[in-house]
PDB file of N, CA, C and O in Angstrom:
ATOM      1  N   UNK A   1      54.601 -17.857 -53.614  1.00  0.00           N
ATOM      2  CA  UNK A   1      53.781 -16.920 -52.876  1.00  0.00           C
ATOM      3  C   UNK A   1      54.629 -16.156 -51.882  1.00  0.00           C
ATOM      4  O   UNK A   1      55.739 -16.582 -51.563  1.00  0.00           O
ATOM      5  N   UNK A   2      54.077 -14.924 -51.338  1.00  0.00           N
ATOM      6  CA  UNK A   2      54.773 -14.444 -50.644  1.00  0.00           C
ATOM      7  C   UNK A   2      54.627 -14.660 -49.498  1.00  0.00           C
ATOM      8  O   UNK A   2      53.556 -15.219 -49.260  1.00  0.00           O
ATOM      9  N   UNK A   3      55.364 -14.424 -48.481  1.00  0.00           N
ATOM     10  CA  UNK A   3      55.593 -14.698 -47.327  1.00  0.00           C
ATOM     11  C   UNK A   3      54.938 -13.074 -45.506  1.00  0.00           C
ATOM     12  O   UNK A   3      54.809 -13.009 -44.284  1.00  0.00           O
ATOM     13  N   UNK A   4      54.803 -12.247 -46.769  1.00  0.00           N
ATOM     14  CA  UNK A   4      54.790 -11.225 -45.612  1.00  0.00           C
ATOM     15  C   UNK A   4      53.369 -11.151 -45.603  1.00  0.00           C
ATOM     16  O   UNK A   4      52.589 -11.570 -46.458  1.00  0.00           O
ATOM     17  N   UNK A   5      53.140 -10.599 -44.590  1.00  0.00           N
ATOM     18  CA  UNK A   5      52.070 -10.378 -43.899  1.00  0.00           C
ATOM     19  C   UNK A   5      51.897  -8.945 -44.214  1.00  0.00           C
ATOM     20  O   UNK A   5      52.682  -7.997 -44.238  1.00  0.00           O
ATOM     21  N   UNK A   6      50.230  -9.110 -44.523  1.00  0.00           N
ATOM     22  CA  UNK A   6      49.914  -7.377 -45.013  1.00  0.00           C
ATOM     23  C   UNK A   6      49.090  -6.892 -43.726  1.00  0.00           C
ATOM     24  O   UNK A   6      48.537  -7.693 -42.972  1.00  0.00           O
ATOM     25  N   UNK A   7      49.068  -5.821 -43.589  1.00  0.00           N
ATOM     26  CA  UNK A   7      47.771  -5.519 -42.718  1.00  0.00           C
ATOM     27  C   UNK A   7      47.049  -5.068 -43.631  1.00  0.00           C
ATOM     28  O   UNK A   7      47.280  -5.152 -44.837  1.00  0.00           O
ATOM     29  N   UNK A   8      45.932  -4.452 -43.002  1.00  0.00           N
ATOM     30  CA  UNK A   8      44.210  -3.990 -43.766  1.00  0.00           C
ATOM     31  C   UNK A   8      44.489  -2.267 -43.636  1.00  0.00           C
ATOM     32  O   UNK A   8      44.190  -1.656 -42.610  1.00  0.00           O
ATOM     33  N   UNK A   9      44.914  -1.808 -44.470  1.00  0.00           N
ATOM     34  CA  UNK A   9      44.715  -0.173 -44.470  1.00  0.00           C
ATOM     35  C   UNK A   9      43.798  -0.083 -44.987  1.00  0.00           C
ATOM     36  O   UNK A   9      43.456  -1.167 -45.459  1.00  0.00           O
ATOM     37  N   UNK A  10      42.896   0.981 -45.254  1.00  0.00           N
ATOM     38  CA  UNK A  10      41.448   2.078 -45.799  1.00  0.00           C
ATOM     39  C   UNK A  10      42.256   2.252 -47.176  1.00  0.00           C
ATOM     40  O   UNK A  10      43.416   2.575 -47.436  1.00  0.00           O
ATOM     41  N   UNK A  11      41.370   1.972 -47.785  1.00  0.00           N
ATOM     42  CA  UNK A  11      41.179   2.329 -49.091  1.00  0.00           C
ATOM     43  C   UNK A  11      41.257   3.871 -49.591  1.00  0.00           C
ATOM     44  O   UNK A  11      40.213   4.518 -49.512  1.00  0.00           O
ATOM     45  N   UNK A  12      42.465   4.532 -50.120  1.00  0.00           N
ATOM     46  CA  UNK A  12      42.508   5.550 -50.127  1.00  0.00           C
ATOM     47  C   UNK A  12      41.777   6.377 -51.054  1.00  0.00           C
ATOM     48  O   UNK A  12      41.729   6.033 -52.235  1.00  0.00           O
ATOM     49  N   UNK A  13      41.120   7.576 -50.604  1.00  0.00           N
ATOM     50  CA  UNK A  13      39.644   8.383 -50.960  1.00  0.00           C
ATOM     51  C   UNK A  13      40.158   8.970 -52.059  1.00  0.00           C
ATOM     52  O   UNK A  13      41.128   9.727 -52.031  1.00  0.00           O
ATOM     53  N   UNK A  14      39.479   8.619 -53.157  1.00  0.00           N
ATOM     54  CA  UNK A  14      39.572   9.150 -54.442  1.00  0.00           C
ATOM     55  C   UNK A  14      39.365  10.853 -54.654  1.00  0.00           C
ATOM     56  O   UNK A  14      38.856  11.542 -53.771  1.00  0.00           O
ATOM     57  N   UNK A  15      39.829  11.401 -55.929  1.00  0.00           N
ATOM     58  CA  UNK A  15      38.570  12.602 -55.744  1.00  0.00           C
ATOM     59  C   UNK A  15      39.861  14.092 -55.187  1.00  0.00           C
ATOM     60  O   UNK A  15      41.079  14.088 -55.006  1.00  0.00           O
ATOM     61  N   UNK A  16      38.813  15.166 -55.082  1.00  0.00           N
ATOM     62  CA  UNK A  16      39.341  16.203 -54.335  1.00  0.00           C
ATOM     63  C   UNK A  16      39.682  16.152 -52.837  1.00  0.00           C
ATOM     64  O   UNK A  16      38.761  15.742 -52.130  1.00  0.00           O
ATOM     65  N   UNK A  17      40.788  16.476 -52.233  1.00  0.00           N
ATOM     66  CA  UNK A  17      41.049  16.385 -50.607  1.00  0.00           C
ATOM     67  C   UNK A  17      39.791  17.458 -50.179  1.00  0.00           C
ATOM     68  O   UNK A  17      39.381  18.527 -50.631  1.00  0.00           O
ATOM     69  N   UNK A  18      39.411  16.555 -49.043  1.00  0.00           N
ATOM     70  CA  UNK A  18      38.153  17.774 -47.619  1.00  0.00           C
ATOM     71  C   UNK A  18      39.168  18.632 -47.295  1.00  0.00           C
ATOM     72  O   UNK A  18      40.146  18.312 -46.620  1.00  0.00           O
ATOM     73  N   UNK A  19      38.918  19.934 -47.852  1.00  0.00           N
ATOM     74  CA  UNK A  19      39.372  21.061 -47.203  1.00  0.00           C
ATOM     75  C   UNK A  19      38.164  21.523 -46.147  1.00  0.00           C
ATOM     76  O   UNK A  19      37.206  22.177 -46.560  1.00  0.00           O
ATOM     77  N   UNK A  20      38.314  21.055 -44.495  1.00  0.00           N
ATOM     78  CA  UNK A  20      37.335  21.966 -43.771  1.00  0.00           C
ATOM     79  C   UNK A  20      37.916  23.001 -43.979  1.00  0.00           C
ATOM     80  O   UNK A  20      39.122  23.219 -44.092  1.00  0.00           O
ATOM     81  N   UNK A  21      36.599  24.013 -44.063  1.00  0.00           N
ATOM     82  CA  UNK A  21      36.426  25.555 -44.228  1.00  0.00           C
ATOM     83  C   UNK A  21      36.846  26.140 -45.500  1.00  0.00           C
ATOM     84  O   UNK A  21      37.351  27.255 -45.632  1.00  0.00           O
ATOM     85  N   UNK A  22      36.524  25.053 -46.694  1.00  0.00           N
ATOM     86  CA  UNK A  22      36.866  25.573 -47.654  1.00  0.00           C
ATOM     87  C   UNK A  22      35.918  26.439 -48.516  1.00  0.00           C
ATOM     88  O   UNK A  22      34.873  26.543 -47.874  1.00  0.00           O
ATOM     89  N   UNK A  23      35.844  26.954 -49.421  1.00  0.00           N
ATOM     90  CA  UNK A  23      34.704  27.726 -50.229  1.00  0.00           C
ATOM     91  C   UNK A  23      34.000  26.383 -50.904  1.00  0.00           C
ATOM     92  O   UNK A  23      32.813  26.370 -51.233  1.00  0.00           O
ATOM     93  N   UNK A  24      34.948  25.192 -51.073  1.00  0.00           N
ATOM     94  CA  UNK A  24      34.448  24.554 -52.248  1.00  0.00           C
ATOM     95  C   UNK A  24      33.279  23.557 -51.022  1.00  0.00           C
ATOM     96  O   UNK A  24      32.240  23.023 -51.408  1.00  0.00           O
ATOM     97  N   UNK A  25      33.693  23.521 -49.824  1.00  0.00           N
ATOM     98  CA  UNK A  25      33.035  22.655 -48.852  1.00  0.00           C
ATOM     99  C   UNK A  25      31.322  23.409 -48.367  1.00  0.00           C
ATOM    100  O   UNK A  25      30.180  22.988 -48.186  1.00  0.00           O
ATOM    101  N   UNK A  26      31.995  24.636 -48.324  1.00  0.00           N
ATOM    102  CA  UNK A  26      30.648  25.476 -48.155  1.00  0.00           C
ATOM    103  C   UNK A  26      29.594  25.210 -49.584  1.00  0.00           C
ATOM    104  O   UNK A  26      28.396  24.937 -49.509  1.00  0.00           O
ATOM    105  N   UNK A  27      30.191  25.329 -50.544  1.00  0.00           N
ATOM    106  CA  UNK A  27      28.830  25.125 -51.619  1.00  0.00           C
ATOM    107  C   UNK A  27      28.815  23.852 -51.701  1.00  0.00           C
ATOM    108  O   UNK A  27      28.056  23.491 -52.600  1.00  0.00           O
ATOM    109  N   UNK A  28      29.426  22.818 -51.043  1.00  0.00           N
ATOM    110  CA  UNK A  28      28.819  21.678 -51.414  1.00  0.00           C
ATOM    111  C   UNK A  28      27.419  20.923 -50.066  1.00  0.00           C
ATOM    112  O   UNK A  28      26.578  20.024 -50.052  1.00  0.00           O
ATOM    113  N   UNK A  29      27.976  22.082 -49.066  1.00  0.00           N
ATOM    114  CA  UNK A  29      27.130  21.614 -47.910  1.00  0.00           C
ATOM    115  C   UNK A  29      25.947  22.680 -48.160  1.00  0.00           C
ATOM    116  O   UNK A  29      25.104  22.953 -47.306  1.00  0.00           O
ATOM    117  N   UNK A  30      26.000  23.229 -49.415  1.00  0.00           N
ATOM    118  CA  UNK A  30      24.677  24.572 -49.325  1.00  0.00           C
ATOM    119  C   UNK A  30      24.046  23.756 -50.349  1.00  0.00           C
ATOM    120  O   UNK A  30      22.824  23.869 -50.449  1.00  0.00           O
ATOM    121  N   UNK A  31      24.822  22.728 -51.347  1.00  0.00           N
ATOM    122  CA  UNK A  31      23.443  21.904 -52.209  1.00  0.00           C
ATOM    123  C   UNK A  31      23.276  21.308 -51.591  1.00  0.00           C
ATOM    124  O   UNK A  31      22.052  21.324 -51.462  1.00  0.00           O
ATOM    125  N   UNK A  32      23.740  20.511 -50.846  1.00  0.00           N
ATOM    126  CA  UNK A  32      23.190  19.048 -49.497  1.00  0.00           C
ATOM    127  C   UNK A  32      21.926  19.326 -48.693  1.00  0.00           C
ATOM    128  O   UNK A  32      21.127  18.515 -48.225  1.00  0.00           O
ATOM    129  N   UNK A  33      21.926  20.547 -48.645  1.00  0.00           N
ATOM    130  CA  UNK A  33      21.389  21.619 -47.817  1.00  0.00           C
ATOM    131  C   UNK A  33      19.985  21.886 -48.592  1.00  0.00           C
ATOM    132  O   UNK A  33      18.920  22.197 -48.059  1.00  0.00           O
ATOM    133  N   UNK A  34      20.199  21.721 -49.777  1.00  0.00           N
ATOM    134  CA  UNK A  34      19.109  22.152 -50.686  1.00  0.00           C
ATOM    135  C   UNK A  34      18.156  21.086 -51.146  1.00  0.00           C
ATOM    136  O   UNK A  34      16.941  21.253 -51.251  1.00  0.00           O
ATOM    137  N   UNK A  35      18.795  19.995 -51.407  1.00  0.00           N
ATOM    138  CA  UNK A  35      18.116  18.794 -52.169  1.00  0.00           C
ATOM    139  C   UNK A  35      17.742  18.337 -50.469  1.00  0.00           C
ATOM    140  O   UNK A  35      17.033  17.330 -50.491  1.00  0.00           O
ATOM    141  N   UNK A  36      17.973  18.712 -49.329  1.00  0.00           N
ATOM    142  CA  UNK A  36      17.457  17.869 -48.406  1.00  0.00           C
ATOM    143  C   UNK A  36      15.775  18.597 -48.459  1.00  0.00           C
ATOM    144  O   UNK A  36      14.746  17.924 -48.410  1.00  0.00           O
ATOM    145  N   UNK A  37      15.829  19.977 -48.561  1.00  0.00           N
ATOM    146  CA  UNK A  37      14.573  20.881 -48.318  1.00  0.00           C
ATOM    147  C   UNK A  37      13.993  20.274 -49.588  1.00  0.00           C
ATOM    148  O   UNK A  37      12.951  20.892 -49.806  1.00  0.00           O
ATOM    149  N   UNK A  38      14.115  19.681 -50.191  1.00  0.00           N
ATOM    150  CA  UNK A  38      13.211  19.409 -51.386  1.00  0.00           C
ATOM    151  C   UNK A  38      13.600  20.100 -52.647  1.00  0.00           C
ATOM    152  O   UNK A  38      13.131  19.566 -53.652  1.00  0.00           O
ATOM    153  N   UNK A  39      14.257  21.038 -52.826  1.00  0.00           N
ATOM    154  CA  UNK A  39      15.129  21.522 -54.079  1.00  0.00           C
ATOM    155  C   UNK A  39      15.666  20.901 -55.091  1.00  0.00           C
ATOM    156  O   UNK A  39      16.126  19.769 -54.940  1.00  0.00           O
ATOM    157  N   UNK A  40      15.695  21.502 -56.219  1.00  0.00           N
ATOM    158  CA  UNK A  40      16.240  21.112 -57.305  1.00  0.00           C
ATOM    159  C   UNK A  40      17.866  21.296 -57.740  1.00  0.00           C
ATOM    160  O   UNK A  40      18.186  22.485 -57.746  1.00  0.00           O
ATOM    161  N   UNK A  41      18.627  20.652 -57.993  1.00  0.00           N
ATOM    162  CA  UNK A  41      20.079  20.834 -58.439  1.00  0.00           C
ATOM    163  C   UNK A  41      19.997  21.334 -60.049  1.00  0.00           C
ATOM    164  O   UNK A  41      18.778  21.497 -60.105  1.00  0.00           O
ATOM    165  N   UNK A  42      20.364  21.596 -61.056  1.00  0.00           N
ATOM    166  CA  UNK A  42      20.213  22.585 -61.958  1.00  0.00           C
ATOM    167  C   UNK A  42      21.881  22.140 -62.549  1.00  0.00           C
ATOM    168  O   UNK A  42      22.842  21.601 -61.998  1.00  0.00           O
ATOM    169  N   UNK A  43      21.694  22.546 -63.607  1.00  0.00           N
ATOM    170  CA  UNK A  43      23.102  22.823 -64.201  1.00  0.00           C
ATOM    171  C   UNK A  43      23.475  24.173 -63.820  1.00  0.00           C
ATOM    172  O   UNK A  43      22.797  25.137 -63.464  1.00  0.00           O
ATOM    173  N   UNK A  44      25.280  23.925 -64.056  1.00  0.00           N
ATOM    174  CA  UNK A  44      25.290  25.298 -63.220  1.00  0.00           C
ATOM    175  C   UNK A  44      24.938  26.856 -64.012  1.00  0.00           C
ATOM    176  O   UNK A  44      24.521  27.830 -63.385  1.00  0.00           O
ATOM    177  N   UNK A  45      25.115  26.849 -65.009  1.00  0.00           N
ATOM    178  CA  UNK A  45      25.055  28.149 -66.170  1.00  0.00           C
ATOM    179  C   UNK A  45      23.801  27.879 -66.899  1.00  0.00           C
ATOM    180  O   UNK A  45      23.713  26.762 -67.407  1.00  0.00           O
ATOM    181  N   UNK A  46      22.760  28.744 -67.051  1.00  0.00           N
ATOM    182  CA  UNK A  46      21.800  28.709 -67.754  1.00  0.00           C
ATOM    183  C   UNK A  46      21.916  28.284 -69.281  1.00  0.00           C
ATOM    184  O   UNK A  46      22.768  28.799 -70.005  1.00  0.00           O
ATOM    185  N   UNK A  47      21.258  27.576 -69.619  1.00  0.00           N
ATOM    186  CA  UNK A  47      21.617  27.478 -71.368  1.00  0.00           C
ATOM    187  C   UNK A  47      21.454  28.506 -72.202  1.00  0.00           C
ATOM    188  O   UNK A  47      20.325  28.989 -72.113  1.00  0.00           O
ATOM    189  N   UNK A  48      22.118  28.999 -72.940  1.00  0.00           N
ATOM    190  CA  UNK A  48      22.482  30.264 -73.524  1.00  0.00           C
ATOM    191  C   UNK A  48      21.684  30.268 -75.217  1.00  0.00           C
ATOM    192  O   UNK A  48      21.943  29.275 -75.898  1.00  0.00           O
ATOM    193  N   UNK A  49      21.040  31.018 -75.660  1.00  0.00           N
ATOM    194  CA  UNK A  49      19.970  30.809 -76.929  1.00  0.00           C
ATOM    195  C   UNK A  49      21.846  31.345 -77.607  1.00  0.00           C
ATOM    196  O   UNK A  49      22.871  31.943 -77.279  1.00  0.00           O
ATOM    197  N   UNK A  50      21.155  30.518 -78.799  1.00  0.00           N
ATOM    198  CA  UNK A  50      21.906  30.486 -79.436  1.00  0.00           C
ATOM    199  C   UNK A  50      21.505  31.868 -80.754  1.00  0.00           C
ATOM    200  O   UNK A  50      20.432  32.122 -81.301  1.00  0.00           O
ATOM    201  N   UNK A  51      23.236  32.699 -80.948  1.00  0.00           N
ATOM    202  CA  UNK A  51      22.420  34.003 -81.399  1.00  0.00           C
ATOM    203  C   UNK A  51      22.923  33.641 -82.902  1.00  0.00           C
ATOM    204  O   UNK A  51      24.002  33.239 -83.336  1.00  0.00           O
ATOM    205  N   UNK A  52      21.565  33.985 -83.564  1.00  0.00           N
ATOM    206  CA  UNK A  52      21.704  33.648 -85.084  1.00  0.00           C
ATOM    207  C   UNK A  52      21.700  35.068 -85.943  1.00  0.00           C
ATOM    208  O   UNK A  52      21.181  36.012 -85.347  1.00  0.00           O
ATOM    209  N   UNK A  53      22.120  35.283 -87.024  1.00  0.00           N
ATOM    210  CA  UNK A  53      22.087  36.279 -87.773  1.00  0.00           C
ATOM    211  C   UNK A  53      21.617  36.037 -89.258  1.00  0.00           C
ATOM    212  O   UNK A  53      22.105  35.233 -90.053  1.00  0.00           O
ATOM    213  N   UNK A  54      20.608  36.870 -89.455  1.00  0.00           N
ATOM    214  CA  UNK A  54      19.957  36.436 -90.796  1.00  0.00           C
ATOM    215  C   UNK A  54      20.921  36.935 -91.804  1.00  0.00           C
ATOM    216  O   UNK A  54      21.260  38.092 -91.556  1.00  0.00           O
ATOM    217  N   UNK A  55      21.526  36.377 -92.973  1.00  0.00           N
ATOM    218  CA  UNK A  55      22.269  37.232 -93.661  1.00  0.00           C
ATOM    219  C   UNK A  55      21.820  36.725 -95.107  1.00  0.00           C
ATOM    220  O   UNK A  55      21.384  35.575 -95.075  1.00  0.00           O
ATOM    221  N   UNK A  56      21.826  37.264 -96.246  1.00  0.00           N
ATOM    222  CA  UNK A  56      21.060  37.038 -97.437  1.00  0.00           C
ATOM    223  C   UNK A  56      22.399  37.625 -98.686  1.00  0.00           C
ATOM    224  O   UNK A  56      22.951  38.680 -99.000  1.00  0.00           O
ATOM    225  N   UNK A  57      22.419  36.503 -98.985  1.00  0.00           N
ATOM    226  CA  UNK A  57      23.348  36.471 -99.902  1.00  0.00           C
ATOM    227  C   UNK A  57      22.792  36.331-101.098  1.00  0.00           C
ATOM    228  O   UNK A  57      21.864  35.523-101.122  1.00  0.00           O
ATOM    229  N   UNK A  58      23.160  37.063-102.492  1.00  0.00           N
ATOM    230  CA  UNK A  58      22.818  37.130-103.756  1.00  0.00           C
ATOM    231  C   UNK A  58      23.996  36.433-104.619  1.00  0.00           C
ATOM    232  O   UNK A  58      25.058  36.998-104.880  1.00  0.00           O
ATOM    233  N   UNK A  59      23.582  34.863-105.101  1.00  0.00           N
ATOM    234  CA  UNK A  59      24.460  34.455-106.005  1.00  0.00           C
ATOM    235  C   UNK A  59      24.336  34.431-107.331  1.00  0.00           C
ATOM    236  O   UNK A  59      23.522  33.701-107.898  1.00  0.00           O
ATOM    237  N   UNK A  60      25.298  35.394-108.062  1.00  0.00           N
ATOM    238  CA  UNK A  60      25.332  35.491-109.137  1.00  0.00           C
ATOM    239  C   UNK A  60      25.546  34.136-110.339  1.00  0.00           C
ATOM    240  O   UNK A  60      26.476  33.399-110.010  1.00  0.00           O
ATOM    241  N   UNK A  61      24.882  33.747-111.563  1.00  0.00           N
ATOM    242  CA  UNK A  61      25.515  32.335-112.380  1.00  0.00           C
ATOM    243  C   UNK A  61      26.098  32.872-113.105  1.00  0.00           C
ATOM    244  O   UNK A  61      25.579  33.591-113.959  1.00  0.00           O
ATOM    245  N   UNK A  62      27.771  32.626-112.949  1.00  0.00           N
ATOM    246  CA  UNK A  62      29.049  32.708-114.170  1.00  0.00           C
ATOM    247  C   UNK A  62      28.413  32.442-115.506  1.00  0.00           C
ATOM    248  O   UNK A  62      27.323  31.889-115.653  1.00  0.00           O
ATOM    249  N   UNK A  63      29.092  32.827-116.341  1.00  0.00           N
ATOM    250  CA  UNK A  63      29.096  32.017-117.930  1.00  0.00           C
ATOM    251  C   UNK A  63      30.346  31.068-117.843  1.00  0.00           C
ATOM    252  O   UNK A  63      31.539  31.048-117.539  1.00  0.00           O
ATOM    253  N   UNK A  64      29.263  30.263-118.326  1.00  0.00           N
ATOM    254  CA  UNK A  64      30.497  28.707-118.239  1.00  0.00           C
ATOM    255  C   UNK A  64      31.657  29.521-119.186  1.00  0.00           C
ATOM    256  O   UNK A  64      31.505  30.509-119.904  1.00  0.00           O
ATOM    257  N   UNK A  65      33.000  28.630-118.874  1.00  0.00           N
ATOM    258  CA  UNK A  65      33.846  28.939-119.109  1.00  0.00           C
ATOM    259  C   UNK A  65      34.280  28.076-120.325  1.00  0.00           C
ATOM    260  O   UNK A  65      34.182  26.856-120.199  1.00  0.00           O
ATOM    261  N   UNK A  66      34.748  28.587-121.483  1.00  0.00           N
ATOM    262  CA  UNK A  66      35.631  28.232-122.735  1.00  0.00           C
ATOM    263  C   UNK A  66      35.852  26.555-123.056  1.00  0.00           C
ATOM    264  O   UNK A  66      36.504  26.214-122.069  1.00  0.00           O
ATOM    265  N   UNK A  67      35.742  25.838-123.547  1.00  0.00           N
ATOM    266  CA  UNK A  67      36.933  24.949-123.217  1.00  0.00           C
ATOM    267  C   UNK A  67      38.519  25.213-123.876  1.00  0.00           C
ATOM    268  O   UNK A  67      38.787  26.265-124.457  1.00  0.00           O
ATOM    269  N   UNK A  68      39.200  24.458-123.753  1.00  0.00           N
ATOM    270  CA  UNK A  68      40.492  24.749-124.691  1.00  0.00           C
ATOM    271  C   UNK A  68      40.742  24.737-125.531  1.00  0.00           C
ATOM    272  O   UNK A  68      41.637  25.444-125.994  1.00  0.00           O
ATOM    273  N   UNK A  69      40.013  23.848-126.210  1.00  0.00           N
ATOM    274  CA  UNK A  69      39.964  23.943-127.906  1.00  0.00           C
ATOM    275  C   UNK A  69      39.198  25.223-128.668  1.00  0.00           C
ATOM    276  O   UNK A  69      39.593  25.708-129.728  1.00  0.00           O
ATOM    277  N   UNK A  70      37.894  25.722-127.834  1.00  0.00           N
ATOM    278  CA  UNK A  70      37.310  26.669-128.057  1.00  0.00           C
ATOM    279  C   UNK A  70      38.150  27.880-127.904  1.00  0.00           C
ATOM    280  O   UNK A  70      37.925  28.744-128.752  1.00  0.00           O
ATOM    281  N   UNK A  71      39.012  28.139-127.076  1.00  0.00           N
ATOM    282  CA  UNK A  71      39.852  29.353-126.865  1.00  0.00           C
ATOM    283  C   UNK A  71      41.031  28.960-127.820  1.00  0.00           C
ATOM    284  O   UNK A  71      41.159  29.900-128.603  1.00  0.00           O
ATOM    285  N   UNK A  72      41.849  28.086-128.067  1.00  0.00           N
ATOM    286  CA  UNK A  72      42.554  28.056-129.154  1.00  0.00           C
ATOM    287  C   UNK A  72      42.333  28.148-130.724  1.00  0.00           C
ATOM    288  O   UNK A  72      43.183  28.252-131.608  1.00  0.00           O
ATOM    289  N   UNK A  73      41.278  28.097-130.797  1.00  0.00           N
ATOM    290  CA  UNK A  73      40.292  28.294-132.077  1.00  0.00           C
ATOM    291  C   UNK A  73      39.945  29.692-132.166  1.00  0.00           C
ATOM    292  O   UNK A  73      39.730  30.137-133.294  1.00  0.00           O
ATOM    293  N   UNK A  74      39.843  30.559-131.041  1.00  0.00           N
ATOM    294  CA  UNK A  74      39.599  31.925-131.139  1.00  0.00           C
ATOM    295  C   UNK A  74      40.778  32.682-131.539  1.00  0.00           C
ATOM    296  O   UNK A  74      40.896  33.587-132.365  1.00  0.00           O
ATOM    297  N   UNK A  75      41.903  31.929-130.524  1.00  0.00           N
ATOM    298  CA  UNK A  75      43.482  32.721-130.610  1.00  0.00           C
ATOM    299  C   UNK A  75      44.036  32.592-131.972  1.00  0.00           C
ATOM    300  O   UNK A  75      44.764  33.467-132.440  1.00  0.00           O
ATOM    301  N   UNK A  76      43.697  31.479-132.650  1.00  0.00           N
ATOM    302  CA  UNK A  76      44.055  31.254-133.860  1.00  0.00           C
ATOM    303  C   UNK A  76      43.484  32.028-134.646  1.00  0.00           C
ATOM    304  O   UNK A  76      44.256  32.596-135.418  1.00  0.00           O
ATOM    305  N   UNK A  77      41.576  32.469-134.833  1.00  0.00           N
ATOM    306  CA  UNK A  77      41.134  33.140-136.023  1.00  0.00           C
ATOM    307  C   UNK A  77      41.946  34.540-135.566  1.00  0.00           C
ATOM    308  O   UNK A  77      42.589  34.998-136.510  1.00  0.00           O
ATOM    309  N   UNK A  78      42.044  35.224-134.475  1.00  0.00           N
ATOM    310  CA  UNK A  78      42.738  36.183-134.067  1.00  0.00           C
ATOM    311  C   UNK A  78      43.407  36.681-134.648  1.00  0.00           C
ATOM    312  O   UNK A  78      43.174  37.649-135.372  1.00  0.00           O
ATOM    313  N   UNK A  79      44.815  35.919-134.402  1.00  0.00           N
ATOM    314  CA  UNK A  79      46.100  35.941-135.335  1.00  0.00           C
ATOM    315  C   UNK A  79      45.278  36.012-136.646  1.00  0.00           C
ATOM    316  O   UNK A  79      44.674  37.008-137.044  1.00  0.00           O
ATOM    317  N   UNK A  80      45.355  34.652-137.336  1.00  0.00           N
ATOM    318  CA  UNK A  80      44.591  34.777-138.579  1.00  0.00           C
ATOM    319  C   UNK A  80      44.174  36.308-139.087  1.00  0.00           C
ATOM    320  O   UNK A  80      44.443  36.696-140.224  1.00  0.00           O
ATOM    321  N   UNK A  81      43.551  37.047-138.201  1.00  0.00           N
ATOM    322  CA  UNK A  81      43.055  38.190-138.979  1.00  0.00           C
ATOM    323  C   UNK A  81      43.812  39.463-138.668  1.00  0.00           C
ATOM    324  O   UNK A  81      43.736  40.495-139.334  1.00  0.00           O
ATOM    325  N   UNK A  82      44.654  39.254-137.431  1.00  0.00           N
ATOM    326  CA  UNK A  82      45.762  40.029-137.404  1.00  0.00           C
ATOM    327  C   UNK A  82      47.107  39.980-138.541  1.00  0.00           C
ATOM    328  O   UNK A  82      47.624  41.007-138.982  1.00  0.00           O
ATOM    329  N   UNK A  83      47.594  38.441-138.945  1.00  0.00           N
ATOM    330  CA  UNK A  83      47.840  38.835-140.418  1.00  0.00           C
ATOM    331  C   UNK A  83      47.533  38.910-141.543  1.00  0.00           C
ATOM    332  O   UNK A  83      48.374  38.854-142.440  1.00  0.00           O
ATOM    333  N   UNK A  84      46.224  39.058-141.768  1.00  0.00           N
ATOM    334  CA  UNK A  84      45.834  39.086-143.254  1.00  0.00           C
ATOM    335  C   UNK A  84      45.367  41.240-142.438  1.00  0.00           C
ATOM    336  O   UNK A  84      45.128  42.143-143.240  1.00  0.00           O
ATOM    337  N   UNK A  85      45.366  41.329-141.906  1.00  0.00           N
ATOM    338  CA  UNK A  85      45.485  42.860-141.895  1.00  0.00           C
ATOM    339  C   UNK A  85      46.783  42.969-142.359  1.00  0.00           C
ATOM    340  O   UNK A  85      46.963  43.282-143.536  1.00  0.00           O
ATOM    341  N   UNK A  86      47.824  42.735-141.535  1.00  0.00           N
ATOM    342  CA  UNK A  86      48.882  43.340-142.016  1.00  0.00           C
ATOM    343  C   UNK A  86      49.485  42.925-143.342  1.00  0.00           C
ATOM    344  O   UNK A  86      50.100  43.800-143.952  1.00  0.00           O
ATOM    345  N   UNK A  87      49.411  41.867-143.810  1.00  0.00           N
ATOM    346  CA  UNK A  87      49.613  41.938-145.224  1.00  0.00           C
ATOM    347  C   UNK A  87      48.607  42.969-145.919  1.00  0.00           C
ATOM    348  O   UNK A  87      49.139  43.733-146.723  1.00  0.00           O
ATOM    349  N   UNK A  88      47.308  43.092-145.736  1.00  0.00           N
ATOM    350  CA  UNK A  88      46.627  44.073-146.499  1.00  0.00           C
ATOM    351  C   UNK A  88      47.050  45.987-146.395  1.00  0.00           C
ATOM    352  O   UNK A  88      46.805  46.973-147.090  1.00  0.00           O
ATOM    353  N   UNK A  89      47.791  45.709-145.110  1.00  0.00           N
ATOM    354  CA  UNK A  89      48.406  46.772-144.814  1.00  0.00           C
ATOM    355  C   UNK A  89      49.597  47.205-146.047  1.00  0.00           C
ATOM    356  O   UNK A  89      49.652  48.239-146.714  1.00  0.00           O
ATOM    357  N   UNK A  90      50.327  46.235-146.060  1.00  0.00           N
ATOM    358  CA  UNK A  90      51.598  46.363-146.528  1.00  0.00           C
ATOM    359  C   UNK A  90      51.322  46.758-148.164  1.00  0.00           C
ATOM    360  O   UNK A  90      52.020  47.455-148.900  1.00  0.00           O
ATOM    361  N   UNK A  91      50.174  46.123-148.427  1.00  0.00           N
ATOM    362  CA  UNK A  91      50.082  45.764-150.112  1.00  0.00           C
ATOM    363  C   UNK A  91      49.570  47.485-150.720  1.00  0.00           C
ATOM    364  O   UNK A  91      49.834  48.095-151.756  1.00  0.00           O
ATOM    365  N   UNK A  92      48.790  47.807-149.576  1.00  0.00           N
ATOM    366  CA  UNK A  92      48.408  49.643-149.691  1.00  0.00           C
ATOM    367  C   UNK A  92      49.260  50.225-150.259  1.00  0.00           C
ATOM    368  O   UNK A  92      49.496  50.619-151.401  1.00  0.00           O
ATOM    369  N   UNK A  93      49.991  50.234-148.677  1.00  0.00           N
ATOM    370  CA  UNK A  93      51.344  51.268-148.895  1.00  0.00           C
ATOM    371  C   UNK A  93      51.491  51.094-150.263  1.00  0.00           C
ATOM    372  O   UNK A  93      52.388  51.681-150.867  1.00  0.00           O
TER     373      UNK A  93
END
């Protein structure tokens, strides 16, 4: 244990320092001032409506899309009939 002797200092004041004559001292002695007359304390900023905008959107439904076998089956008759043209081409001439 220790040996020294403490004295009793004050518990040091949490918080913002008392500025006398401050702006922030004046509005706090003008609500003190208020809730003593019977007044209400309030939040400080009114609650603000919240501003909505109607907006109307038109969604169009895609055509499902291909699968891969279905599009490789197309690319193929494709070709396919791109060369049996050109052989039918050739056989003209």
């Amino acid at each position: 244990m220790s040996t020294k002797k403490t004295t009793n200092t004050p518990a040091a004041k949490r918080g913002r320092p008392t500025v006398e004559g401050s702006k922030r001292q004046a509005v706090l002695a003008m609500r003190a001032a208020k809730v003593a007359a019977g007044g209400e304390i309030k939040r400080g900023r009114p609650a603000g409506s919240k501003k909505t905008t109607d907006i109307t959107v038109e969604v169009k439904a895609k055509a499902p899309k291909a699968s891969k076998a279905q599009r490789q089956a197309a690319m193929t008759q494709k070709l396919a009939d791109a060369i049996v043209a050109d052989v039918n081409g050739a056989f003209e001439a």
